[in-house]
Structure formats: structure tokens, C-alpha cells
N, C-alpha and C positions, 0 to 999 in steps of 0.2 A: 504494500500500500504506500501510495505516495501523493503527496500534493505538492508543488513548486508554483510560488507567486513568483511574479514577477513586473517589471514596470515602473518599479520604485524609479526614484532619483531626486535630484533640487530642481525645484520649480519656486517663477518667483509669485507673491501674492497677488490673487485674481486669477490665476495660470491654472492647468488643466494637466493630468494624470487620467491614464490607463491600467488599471491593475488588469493583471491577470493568473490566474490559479489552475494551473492543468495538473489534471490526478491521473494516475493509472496504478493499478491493483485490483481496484475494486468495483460494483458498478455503479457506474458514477449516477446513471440517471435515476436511481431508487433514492438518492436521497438530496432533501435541502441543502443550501452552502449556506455560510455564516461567513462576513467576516468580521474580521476584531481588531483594533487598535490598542495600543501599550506606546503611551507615551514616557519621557524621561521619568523620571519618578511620582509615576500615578499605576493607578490601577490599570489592569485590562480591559477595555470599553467594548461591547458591543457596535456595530457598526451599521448591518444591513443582513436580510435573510432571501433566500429565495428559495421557492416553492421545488418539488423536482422537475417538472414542469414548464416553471417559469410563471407559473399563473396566478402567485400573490407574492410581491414583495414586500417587506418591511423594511422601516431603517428609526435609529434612531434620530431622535429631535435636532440634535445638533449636525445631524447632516441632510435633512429630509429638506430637497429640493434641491441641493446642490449638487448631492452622490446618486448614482443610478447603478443597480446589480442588475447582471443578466446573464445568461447563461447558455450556450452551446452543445447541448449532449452530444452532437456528432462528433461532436472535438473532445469531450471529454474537458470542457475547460469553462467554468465560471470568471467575469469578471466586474470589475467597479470601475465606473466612468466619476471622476471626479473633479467638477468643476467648480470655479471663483473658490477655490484654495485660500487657506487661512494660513497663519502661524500657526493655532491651537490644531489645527489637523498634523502638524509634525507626529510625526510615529509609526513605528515599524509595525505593517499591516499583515495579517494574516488570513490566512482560509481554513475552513473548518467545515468538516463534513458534518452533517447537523446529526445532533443525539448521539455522536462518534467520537472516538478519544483519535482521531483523526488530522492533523493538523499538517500545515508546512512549517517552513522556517522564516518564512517572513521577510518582509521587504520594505526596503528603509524607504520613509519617504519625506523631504522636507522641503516646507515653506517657508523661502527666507528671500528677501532683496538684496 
């Protein structure tokens, strides 16, 4: 089982990010993706969820309207489209198979001028 994000980098504020999270191991279309943020010393935040489907997404407050998840099953690869980028969005993002100890290793992402 495996997940690889990818997409990170520095962008400057107002700027736009692609995540992306391709899995193989497992299959992929039976389940939700999560992703999740962990910034410098704070907790791990919830991010955004998608259905396996694709046909409900969630996100939290602080990104709902800016971030957009979606997902791919022929690719085997979910991703987050993320625009007008903050500071506070600095943090290395992850994916997570939903209900699954599941994870990748994350990918750094930061907003700075």
C-alpha cells in the first residue's frame, strides 16, 4: 500500500497549488480520500474529504471556497486544487485513505512573498 503526494513547493500569497496523491496497493476506488494539514507547531488539521465516487465533498471552514478535492479513479490518484493561498495554509499536506491507517508522507507547501 502506498500513497505519494505531490505538488508541494513556495508559492507567493494569492498564488495557486496542485496537490496530488497517487496510491497503489490497494483499491483505490472503494474508498474516501482525506486530506490533512500539520503546520509548524500546531496540530494536524483536517482539510477536505471526498466521497469514493466523487459525489460529496467536504472541506473545512478555513479552506471552503478556496480549496477544491477531486479525484481520478482511472489514475488511481486524488487531488486538491488550491487557490488565493495564505501564509496560514503553510504546511506539509497529506492524503489519507478515509477510515484507513493509510497515509503518505506529505508534501511541503508554503506561502510566502
Amino acid at each position: 500500500v502506498q500513497l505519494v503526494e505531490s505538488g508541494g513547493g513556495l508559492v507567493q500569497p494569492g498564488g495557486s497549488l496542485r496537490l496530488a496523491c497517487a496510491a497503489s496497493g490497494f483499491t483505490f476506488s472503494r474508498y474516501g480520500v482525506n486530506w490533512y494539514r500539520r503546520a509548524p507547531g500546531r496540530e494536524r488539521e483536517w482539510v477536505a474529504r471526498i466521497s469514493t465516487y466523487g459525489g460529496t465533498t467536504n472541506y473545512a471552514d478555513s479552506v471552503k471556497g478556496r480549496f477544491t478535492i477531486s479525484r481520478d479513479n482511472a489514475k488511481n490518484t486524488a487531488y486538491l486544487q488550491m487557490n488565493s493561498l495564505k501564509s496560514d495554509d503553510t504546511a506539509v499536506y497529506y492524503c489519507n485513505a478515509h477510515l484507513t491507517n493509510y497515509w503518505g508522507q506529505g508534501t511541503q507547501v508554503t506561502v510566502s512573498s
